[in-house]
TORVOTI-458869 format. One line per 5 residues: number of its first residue (from 1); their letters; for each residue x, y, z of N, C-alpha, C, O. Coordinates in steps of 0.2 Angstrom, whole numbers, plus 5000, padded with zeros to 4 digits. Last residue first. Layout:
N
NUM	a	X Y Z X Y Z X Y Z X Y Z | ... $
REM end
This chain:
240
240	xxxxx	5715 5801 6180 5715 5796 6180 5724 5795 6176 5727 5789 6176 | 5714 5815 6178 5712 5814 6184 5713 5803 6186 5713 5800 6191 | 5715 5822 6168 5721 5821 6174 5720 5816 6178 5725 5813 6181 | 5705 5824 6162 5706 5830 6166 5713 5828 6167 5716 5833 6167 | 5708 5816 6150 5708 5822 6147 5709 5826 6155 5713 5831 6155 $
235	xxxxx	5706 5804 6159 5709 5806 6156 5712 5812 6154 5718 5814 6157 | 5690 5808 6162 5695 5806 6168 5703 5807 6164 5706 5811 6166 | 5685 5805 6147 5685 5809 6151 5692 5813 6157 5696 5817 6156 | 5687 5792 6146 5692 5796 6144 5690 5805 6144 5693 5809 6142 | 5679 5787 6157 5687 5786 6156 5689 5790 6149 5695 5790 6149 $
230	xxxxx	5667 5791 6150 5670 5792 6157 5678 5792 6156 5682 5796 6155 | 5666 5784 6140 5665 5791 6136 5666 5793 6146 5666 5799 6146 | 5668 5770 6143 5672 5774 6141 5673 5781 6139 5678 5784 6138 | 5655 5770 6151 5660 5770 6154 5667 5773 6149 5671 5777 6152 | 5646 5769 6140 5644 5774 6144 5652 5775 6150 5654 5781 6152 $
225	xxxxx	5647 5758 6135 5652 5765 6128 5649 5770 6134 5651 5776 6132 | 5646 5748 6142 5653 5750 6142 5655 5757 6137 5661 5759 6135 | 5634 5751 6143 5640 5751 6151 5645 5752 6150 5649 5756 6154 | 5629 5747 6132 5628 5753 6134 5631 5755 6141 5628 5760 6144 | 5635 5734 6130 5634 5739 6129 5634 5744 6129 5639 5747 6127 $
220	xxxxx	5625 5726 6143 5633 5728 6144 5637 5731 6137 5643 5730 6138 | 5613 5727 6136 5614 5731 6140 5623 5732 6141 5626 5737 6141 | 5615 5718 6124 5614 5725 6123 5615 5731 6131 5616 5737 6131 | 5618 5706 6136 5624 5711 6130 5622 5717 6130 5625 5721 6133 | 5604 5706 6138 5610 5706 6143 5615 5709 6140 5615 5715 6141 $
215	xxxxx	5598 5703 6127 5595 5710 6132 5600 5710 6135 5603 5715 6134 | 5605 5689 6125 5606 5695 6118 5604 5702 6122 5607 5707 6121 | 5602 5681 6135 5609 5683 6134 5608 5689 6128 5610 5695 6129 | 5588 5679 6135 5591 5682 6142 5597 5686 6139 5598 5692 6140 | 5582 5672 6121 5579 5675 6130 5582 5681 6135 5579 5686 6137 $
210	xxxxx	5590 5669 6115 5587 5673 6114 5585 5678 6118 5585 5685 6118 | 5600 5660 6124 5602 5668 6120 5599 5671 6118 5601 5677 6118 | 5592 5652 6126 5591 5657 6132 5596 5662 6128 5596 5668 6130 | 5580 5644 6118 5584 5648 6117 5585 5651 6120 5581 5656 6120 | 5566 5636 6120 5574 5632 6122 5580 5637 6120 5586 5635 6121 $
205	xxxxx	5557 5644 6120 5559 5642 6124 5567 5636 6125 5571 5634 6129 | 5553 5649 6108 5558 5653 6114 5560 5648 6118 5565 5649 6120 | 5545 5646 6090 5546 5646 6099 5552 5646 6101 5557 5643 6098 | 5539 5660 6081 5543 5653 6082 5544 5653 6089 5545 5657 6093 | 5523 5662 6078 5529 5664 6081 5534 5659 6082 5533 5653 6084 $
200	xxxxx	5513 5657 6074 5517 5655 6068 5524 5660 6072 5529 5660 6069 | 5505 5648 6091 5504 5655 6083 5512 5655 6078 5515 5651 6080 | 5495 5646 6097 5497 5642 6094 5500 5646 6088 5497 5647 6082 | 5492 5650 6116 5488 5650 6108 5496 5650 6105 5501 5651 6108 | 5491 5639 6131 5489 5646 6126 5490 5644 6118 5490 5638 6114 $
195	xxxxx	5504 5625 6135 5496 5630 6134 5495 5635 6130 5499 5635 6124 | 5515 5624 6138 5513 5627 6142 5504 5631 6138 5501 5636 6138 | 5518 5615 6128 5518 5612 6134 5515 5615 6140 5513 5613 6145 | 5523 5624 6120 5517 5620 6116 5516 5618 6123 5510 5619 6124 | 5537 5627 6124 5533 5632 6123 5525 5629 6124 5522 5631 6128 $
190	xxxxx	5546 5619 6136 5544 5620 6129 5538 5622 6128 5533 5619 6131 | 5564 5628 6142 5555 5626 6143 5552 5624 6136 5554 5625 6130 | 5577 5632 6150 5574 5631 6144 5568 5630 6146 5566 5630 6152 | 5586 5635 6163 5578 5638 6162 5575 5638 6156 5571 5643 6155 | 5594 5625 6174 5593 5625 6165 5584 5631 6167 5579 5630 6171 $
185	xxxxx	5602 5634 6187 5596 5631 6185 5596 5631 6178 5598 5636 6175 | 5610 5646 6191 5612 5639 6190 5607 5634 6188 5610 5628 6187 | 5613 5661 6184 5606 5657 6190 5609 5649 6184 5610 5648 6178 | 5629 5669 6190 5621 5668 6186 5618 5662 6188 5619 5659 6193 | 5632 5681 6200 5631 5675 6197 5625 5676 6193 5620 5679 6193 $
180	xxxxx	5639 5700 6196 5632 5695 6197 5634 5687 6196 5639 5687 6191 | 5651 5708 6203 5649 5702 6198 5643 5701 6200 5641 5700 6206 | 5661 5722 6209 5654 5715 6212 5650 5713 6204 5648 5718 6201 | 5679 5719 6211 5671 5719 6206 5666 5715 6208 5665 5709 6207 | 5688 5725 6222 5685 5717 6221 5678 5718 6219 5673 5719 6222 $
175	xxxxx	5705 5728 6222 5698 5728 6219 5694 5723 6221 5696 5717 6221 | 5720 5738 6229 5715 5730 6228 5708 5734 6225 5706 5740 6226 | 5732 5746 6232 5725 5748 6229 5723 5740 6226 5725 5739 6220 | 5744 5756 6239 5742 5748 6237 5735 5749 6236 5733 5752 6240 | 5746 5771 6238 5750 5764 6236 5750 5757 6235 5754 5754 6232 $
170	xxxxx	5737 5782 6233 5736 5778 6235 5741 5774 6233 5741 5772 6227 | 5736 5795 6224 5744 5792 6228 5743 5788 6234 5746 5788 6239 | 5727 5798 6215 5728 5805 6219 5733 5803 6225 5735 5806 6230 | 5732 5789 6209 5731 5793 6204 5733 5799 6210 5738 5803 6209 | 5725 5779 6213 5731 5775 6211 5735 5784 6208 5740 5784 6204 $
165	xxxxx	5711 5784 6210 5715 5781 6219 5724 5781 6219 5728 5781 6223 | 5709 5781 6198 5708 5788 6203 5711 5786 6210 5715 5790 6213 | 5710 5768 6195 5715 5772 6191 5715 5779 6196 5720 5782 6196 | 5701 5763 6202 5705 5760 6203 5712 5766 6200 5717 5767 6203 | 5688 5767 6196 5690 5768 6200 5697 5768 6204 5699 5773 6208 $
160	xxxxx	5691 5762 6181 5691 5769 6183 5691 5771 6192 5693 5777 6194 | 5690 5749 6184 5693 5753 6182 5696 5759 6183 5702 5760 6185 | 5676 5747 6189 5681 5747 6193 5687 5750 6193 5690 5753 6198 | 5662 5751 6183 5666 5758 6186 5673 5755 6191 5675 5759 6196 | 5660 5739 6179 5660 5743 6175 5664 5748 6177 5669 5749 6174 $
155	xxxxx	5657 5729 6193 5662 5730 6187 5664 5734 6182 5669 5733 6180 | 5654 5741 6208 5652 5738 6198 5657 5738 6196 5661 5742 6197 | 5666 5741 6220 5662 5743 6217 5659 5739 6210 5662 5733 6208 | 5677 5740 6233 5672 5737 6233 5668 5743 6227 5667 5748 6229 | 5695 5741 6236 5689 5744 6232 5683 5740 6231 5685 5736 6227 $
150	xxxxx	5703 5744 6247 5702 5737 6244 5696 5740 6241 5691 5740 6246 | 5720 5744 6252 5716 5745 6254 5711 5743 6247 5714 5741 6242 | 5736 5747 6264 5734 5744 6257 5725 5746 6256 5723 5750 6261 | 5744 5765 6267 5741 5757 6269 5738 5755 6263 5737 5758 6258 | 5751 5774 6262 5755 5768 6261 5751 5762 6263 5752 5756 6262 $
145	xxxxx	5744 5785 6267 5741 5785 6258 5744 5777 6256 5742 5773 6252 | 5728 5783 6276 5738 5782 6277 5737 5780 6268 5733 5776 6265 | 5712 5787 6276 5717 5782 6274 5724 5783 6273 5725 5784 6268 | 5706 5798 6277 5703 5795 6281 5708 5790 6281 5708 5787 6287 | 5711 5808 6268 5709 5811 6275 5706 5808 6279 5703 5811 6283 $
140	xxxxx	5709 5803 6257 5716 5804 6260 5716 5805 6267 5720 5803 6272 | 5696 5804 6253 5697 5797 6255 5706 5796 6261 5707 5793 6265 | 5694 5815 6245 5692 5813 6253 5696 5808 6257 5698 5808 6262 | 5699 5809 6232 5704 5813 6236 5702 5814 6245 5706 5815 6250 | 5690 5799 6230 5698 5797 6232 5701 5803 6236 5704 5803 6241 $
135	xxxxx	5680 5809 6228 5679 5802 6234 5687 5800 6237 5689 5800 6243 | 5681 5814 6216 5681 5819 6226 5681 5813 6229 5684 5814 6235 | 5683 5804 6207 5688 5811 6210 5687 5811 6215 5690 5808 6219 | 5669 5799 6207 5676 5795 6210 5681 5799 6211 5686 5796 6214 | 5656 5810 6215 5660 5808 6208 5668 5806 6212 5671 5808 6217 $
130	xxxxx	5655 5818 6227 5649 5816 6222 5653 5813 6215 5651 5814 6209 | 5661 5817 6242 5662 5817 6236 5657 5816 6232 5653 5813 6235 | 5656 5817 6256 5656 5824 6254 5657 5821 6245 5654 5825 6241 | 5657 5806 6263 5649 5809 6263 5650 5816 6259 5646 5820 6259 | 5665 5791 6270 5666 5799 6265 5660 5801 6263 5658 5797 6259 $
125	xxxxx	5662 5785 6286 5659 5788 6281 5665 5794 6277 5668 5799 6280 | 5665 5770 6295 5666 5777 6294 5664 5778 6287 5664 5774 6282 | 5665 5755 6306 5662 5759 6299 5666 5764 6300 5670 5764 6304 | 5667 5750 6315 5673 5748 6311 5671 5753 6306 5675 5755 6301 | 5655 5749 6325 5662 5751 6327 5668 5752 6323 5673 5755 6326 $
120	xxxxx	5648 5738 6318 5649 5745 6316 5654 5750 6316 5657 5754 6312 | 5652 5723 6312 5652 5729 6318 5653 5733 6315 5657 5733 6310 | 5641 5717 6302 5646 5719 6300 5648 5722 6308 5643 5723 6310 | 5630 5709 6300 5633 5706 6305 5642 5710 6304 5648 5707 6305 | 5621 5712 6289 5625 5708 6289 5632 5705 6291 5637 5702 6289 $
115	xxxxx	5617 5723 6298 5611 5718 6297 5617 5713 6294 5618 5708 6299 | 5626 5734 6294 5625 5731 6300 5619 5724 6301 5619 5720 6306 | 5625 5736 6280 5631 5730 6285 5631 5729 6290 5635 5725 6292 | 5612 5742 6281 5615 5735 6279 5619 5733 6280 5619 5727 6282 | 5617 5754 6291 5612 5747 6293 5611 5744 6288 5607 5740 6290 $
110	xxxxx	5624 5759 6279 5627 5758 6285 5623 5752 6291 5626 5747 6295 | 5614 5763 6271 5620 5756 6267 5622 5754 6275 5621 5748 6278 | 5610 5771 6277 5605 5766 6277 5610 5759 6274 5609 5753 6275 | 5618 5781 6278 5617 5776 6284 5613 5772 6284 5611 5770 6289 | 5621 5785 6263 5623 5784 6267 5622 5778 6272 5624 5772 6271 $
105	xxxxx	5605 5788 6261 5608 5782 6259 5614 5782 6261 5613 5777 6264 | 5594 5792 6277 5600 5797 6270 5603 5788 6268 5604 5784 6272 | 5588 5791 6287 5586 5788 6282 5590 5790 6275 5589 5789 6269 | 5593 5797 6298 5592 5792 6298 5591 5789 6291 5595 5784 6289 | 5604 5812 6296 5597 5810 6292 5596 5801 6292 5598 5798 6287 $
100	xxxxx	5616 5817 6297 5610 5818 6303 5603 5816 6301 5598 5819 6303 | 5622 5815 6285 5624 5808 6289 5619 5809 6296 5618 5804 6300 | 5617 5817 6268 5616 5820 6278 5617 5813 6283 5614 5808 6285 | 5629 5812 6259 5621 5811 6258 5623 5814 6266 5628 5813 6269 | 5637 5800 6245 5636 5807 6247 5630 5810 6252 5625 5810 6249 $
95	xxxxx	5650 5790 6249 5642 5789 6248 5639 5797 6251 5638 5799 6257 | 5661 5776 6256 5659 5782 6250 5655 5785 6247 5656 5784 6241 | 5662 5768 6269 5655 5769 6265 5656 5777 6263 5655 5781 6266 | 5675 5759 6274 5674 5766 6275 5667 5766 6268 5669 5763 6262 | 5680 5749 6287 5675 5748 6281 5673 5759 6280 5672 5763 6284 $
90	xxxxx	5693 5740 6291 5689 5743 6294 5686 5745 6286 5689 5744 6280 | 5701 5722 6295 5700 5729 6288 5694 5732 6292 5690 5729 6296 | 5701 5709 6302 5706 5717 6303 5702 5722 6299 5702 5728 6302 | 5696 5700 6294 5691 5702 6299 5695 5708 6304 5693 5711 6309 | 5693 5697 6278 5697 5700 6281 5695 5706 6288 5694 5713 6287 $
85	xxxxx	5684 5689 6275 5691 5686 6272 5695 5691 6278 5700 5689 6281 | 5673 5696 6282 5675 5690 6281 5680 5688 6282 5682 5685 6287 | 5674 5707 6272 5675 5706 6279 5677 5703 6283 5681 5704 6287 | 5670 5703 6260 5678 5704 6260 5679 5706 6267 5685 5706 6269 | 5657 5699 6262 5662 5693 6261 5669 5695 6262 5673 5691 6263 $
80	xxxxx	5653 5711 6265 5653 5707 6269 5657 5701 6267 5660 5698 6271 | 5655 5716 6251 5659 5720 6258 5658 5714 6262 5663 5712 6265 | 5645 5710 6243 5652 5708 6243 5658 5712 6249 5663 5710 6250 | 5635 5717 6250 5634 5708 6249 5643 5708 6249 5647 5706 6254 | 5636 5730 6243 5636 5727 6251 5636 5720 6253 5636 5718 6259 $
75	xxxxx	5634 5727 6231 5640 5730 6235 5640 5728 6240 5644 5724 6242 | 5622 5726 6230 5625 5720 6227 5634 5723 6228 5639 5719 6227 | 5615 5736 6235 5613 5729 6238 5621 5723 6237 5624 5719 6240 | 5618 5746 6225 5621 5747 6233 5619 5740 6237 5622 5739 6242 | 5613 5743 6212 5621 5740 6214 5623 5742 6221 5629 5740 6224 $
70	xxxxx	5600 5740 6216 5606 5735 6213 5610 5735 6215 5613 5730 6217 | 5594 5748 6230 5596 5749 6225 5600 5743 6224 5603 5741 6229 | 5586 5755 6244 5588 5749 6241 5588 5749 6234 5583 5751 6232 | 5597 5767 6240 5596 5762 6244 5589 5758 6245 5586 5761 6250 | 5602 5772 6224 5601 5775 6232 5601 5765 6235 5604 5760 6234 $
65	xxxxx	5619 5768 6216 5613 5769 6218 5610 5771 6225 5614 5772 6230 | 5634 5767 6227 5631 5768 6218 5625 5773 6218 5625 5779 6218 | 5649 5770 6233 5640 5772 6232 5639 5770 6226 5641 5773 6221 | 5661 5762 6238 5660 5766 6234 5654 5766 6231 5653 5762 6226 | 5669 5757 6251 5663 5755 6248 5662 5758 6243 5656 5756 6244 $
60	xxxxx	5684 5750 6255 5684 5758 6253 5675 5755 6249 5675 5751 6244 | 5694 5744 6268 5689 5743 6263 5682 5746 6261 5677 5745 6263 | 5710 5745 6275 5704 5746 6274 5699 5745 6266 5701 5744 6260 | 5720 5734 6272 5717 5739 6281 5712 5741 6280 5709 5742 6286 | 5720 5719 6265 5717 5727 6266 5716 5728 6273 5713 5725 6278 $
55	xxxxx	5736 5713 6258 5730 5709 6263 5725 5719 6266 5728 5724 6268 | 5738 5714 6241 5742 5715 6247 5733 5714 6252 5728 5714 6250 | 5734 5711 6228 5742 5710 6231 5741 5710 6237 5745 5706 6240 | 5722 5705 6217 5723 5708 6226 5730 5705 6227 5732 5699 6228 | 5719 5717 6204 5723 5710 6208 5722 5714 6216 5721 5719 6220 $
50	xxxxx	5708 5723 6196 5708 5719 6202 5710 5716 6204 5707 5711 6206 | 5710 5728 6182 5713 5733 6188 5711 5729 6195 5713 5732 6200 | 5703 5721 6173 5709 5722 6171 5713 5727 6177 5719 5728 6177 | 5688 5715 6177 5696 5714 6180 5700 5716 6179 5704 5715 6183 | 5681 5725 6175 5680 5722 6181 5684 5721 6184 5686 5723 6189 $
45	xxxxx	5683 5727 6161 5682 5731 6164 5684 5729 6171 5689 5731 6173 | 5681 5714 6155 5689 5718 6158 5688 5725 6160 5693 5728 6162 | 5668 5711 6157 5673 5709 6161 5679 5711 6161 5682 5710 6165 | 5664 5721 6146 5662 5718 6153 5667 5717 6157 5671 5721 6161 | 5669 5710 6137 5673 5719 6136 5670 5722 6143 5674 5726 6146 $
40	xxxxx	5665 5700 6135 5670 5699 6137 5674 5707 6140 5679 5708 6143 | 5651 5703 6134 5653 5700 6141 5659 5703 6141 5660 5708 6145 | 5653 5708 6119 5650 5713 6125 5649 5710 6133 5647 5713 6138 | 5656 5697 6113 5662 5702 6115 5660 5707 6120 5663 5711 6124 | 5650 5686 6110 5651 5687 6116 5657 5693 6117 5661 5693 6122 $
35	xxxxx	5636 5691 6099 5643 5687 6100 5643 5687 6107 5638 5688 6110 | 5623 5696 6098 5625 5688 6098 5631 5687 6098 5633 5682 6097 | 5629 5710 6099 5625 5705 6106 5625 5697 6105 5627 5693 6109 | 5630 5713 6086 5638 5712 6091 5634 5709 6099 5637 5705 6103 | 5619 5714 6081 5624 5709 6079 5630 5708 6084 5634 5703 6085 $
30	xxxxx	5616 5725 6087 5611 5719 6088 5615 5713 6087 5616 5709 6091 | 5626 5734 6085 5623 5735 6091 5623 5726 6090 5628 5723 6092 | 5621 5733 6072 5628 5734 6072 5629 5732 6080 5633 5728 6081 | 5608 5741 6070 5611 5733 6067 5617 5733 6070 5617 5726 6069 | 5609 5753 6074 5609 5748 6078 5609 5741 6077 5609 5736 6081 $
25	xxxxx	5619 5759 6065 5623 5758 6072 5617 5752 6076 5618 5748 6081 | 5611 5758 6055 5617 5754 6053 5618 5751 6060 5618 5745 6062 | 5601 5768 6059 5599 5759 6058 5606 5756 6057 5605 5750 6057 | 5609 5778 6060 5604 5776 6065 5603 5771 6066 5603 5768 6071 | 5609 5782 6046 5614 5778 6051 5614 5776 6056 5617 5771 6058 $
20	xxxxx	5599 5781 6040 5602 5778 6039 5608 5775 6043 5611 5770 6044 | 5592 5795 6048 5592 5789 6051 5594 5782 6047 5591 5777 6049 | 5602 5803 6041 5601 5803 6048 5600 5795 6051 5604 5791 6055 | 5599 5801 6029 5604 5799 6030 5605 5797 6039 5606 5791 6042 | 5586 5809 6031 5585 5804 6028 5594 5798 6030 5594 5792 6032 $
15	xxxxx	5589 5821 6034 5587 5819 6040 5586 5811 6037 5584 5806 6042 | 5596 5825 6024 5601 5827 6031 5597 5819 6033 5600 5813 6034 | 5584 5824 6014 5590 5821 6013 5596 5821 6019 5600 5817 6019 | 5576 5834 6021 5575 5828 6021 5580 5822 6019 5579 5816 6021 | 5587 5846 6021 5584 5845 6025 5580 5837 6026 5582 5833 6031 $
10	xxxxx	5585 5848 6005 5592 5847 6008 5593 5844 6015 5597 5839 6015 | 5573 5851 6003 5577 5845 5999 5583 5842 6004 5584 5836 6006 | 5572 5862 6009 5567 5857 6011 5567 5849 6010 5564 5844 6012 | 5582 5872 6002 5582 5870 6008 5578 5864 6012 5580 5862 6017 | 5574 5873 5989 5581 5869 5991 5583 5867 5996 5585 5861 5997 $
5	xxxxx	5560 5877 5993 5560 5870 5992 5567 5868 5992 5568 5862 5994 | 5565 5891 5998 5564 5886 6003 5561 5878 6001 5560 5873 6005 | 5569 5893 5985 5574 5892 5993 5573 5890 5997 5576 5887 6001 | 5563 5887 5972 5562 5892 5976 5568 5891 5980 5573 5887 5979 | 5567 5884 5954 5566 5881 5961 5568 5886 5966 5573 5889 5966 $
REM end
């Protein structure tokens, strides 16, 4: 036997194992979606760093996406409730981008909370960080390290939020993880009731595990091996 049939053997057997494993992790994936550990590992993301001890002087917005985007929409919803609650705290939009650019995300977050009735008067921009390092450390140079102060971001990246602040000598450091509600409506159905063709697929409609909850997990899956390959990162630098 030649060398390049040893080598060709050798080769489809790598690439053969390859994708044995491949199928294990995503069986493995699929099955852990029917459970609920991928909410629950979600959610301590969220919470495990968001007590609120102390009343905010300020209320630190931290950028996601651009604008209009999921989670810059769904940040800024909860900055106005935490405004609300606390009609003293000034609002500082963490968020990289030309603040002489009407249309820069940034200031477009910025006429979101003005549209939800936020005064502006009370805004201010950190425009220079690209990653929750630079943000905190900016952030020095806009916030008293002793005032309290009150993190608006995804539950996913609270954590590690919260850990970088508390890190570069922020003293009192509140959270408040924007959560999605879920939709309060039953939205079972019965399949046969809605028409169309008639086929040996089994019917969906009264399984919203099927439906909704198992895409949801897999996705808060991939949030959270995406965040901890972050946090320990963050880690290793110091940084958290």
């Amino acid at each position: 036997m030649n060398k390049f049939k040893i080598k060709s053997i050798y080769f489809l057997r790598l690439l053969r194992n390859l994708f044995a494993l491949i199928g294990i992790f995503f069986s493995i994936c699929v099955l852990l979606a029917l459970t609920a550990q991928p909410f629950w590992g979600y959610y301590w993301l969220g919470t495990s760093k968001s007590d609120l001890m102390w009343e905010p002087q300020s209320i630190v917005l931290l950028g996601g996406g651009g604008m209009p985007s999921q989670s810059a929409l769904m940040r800024s919803w909860y900055v106005e409730k935490a405004v609300k609650s606390f009609p003293l705290a000034n609002v500082i939009i963490a968020m990289p981008g030309d603040l002489e650019d009407s249309l820069s995300t940034p200031q477009l977050m910025k006429k979101e909370l003005e549209i939800r009735g936020i005064d502006v008067s009370k805004i201010r921009f950190e425009h220079k960080g690209t990653n929750t390092r630079a943000q905190a450390l900016n952030c020095q140079g806009l916030v008293k390290m002793q005032s309290s102060i009150l993190l608006v971001t995804s539950p996913e990246h609270m954590r590690r939020a919260v850990l970088c602040f508390r890190k570069v000598g922020f003293e009192k450091v509140n959270a408040l993880p924007a959560f999605e509600n879920a939709v309060e409506a039953d939205l079972s159905f019965d399949d046969d009731k809605l028409g169309g063709n008639k086929t040996i697929v089994p019917n969906v409609g009264e399984s919203i595990n099927m439906r909704y909850q198992v895409w949801n997990h897999l996705k808060y899956e991939i949030l959270i091996a995406r965040e901890m390959v972050a946090l320990t990162y963050y880690k290793l630098r110091g940084w958290i």
